[in-house]
Structure formats: C-alpha cells, structure tokens
C-alpha positions in Angstrom: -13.0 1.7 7.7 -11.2 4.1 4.8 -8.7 3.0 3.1 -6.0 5.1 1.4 -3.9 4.6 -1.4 -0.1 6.0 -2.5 0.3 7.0 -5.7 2.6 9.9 -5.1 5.4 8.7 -6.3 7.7 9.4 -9.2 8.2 6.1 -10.7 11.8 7.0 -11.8 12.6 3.2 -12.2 9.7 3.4 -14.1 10.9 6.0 -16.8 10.5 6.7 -20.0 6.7 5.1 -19.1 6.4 7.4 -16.3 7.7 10.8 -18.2 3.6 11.3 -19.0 2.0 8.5 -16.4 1.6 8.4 -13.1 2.7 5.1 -12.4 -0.8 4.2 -10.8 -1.9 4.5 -14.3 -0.1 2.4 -16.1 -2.4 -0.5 -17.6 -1.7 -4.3 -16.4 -4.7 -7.0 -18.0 -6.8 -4.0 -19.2 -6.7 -1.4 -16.4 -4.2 0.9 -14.6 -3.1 -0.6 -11.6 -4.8 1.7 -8.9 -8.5 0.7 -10.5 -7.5 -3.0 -9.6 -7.3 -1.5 -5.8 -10.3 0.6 -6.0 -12.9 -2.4 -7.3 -10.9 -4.7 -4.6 -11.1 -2.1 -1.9 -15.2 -1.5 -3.0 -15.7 -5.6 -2.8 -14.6 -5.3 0.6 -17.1 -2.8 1.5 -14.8 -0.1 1.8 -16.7 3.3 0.4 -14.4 6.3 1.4 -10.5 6.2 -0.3 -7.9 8.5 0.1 -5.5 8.9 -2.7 -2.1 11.1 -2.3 -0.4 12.7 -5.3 2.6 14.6 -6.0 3.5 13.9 -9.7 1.3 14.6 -12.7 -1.6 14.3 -10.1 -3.9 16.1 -12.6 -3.6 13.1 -14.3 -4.9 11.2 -11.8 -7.5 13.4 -10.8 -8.7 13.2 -14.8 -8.8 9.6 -14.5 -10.4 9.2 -11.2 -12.5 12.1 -10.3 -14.4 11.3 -7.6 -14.7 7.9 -7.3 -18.4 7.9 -8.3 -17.8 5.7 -11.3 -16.7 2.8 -9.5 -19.0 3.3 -6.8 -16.9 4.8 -4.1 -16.1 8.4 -2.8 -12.2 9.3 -3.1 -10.6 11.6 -1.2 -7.9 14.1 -2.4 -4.6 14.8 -0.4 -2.0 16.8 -2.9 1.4 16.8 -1.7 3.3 19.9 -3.5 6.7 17.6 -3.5 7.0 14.0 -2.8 6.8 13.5 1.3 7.2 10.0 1.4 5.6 7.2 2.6 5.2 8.6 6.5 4.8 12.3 5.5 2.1 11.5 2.9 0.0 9.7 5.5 0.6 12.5 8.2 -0.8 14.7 5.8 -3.3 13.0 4.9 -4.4 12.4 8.4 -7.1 15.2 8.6 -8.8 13.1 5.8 -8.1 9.5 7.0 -9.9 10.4 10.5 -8.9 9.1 14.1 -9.7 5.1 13.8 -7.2 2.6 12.1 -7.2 2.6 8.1 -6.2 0.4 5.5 -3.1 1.0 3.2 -2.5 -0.1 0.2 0.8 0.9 -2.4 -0.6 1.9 -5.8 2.3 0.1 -7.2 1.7 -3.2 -6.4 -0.2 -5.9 -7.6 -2.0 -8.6 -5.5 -4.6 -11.4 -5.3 -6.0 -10.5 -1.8 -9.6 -10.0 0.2 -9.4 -6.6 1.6 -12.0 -8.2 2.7 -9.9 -10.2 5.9 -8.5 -6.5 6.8 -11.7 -4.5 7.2 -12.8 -5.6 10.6 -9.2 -5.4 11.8 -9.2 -5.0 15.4 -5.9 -3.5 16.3 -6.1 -3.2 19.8 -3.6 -1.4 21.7 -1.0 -2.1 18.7 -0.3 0.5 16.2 0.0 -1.5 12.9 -0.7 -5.0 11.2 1.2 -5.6 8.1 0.6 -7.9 5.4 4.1 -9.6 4.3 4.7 -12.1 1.3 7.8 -14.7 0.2 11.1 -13.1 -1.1 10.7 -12.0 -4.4 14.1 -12.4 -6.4 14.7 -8.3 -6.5 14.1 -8.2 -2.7 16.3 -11.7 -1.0 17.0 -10.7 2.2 13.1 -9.0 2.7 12.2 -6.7 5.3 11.0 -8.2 8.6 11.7 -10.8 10.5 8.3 -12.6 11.3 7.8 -15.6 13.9 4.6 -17.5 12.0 4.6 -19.8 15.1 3.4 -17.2 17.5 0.1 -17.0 18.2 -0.4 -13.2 18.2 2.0 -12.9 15.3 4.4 -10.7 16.9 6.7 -9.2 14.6 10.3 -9.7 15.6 13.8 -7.7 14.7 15.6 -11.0 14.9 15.4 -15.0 15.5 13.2 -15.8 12.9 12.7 -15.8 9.3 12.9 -12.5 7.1 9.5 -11.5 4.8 8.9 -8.6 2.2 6.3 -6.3 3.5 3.8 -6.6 0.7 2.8 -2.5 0.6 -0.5 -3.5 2.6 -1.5 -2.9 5.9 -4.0 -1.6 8.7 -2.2 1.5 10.4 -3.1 3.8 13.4 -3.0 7.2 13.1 -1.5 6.8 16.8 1.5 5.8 14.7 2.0 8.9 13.4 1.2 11.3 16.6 4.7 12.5 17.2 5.7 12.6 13.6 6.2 16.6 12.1 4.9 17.4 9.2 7.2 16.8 6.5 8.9 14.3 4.7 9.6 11.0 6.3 9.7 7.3 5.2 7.4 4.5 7.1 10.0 1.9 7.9 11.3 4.1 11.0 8.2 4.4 12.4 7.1 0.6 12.0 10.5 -0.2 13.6 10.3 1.6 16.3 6.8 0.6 17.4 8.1 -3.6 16.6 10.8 -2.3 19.3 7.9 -1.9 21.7 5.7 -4.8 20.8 3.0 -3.0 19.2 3.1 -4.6 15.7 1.2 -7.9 14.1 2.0 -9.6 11.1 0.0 -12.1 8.5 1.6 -14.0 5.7 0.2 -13.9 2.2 0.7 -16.8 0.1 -0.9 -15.7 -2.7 0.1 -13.7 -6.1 1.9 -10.8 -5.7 4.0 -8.6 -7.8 6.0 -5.5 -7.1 6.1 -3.7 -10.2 8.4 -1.7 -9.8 10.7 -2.1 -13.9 8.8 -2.1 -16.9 10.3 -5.4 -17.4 7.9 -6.4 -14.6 4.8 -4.2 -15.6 4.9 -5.9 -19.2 5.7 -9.8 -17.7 2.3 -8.9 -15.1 0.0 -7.7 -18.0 1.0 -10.2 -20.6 -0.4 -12.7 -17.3 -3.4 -10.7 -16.9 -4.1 -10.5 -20.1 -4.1 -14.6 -20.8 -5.2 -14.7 -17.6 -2.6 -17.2 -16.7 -1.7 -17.2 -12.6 1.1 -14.6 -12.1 
C-alpha cells in the first residue's frame, strides 16, 4: 500500500510561523511534524509516500528529498495553487496508482499503528475513515458514527457525531468522476455515506489538531517532557 501525505496547505492560522515554514515543518518534541508521519508510515511497512505541495514546497523538498534518509521513497505531486483536499488527491492520482491508499493530514498529530490500516480491505466501499472524540475547537464533529454496528457504517444521522481525525484508506474509485481542479473531500465522502459505501473506526488514543500556534507550542512542550498529550 502507498500512503500519501497533505502538506499543501497555507497554514494561514498558522501565521507569522508559516510566513517562511511550510506548516509540515514546523518542529513539535524535536522534529517537524510530517517526519513523525514518515517514521510511523515506514514502521508500518509502508515504502512509497506521496507528498503534495503548494506553498514554499522547495522548502519541503530541501528538507525531505527523496525519502532515502528515513528509509522510504517519496513521491512528488506540486500543485501550482492550493487545490484542496479532493483536487490534491485527483492529481496526485497518476502517482498514488489504482488500489486503495492511505491518507494521512501533515497537520495533525497522533499516537496511531498505521500499522492496523495497511492490510485494509475495502471491499466494494470507497473509504474508511479514522475518527476521534470532540476536541474543544471542533464540538459538534463531523460524522455521525453508529459504534454498535458491526460493519461500522457511517451514518448522516441517529447516532453520535465524531471529528474525522485527517486519516484514512481511500479509493481512487472515489475520485473517478471528480475534474481536475480544486475541490474539498467532505462532498465526496458524503456522498458515497449516502450510498452506503463508507466504514468508520474510532481512535481513542492522543490526538491533536494543530492547527494555532497556541496548539503547536502546548503539543511540543508535551513531546518534549514527554508527558501524554
């Protein structure tokens, strides 16, 4: 399985931090936050990643190279402008190949086994999504999930609402009638719940979305006493 990661972004809640770094690159307990993906997504036996970039992706590509440092190939897909979550992965597709993938947002922070998503049998559905608690920025989450269920259907309504955690295994069947272009994911996913097509997991685990400096700095100082964030 590949794996690709989104680091396209522009981090404007970032800013001033993000004025000169990628927000990838910004450092929590001693690295930036897309090397804590790379060495998970390597444990898990994942060699191939695909990266997209749009701002200051030289940066990036100074950092990272080609992956050969920590023991992985990566895979380059430059957007000229932003396209998204959706529009990124469409064109990125030509890289990512024609079986499911694993997604991962480069602005995130997790305790998680990639390990658990690798041999990922999707089946006839078209996405599984990895979805944590509430956090206090985010109350009213994203989906509603029945935990219950045995398959883990993913449901618009009737059960309880989770934050989609920025992970996932994807088909590129989800993305067959999408132009190329900008376009976000949440549509998409949406649609294909509609039609019964989407599974769900629930992480208990840490997780941070780090998404203020305010956050970035609260994550390292954790990291860095390595006290559980």
């Amino acid at each position: 399985m590949k794996a690709m990661i989104l680091a396209a972004g522009l981090g404007n809640r970032m800013r001033p931090l993000t004025l000169t770094t990628p927000k990838p690159l910004l450092c929590v307990g001693g690295k930036p936050l897309i090397v804590w993906h790379i060495e998970a997504l390597k444990a898990a036996g994942i060699q191939q990643i695909v990266i997209n970039t749009a701002w200051l992706a030289h940066k990036l590509h100074e950092v990272l190279g080609d992956g050969s440092a920590y023991g992985v190939q990566i895979l380059w897909s430059d957007e000229h402008e932003p396209l998204e979550t959706a529009g990124g992965i469409r064109h990125a597709l030509p890289l990512l190949g024609d079986e499911p993938f694993l997604l991962v947002n480069g602005d995130i922070w997790l305790a998680y086994d990639f390990q658990k998503l690798t041999d990922k049998d999707l089946g006839q559905n078209l996405a599984h999504l990895v979805l944590v608690d509430n956090p206090p920025q985010h109350p009213n989450g994203d989906f509603a999930f029945n935990r219950a269920s045995t398959n883990a259907i993913i449901t618009d309504s009737g059960c309880e609402q989770y934050t989609f955690a920025g992970v996932s295994v994807l088909s590129p069947q989800l993305f067959a009638a999408l132009p190329v272009g900008k376009a976000p994911l949440a549509p998409l996913l949406r649609q294909a719940i509609a039609q019964g097509l989407v599974t769900a997991e629930h992480h208990a685990g840490a997780w941070v979305d780090v998404g203020t400096p305010e956050r970035l700095t609260e994550l390292d100082l954790a990291l860095s006493r390595r006290e559980s964030v």
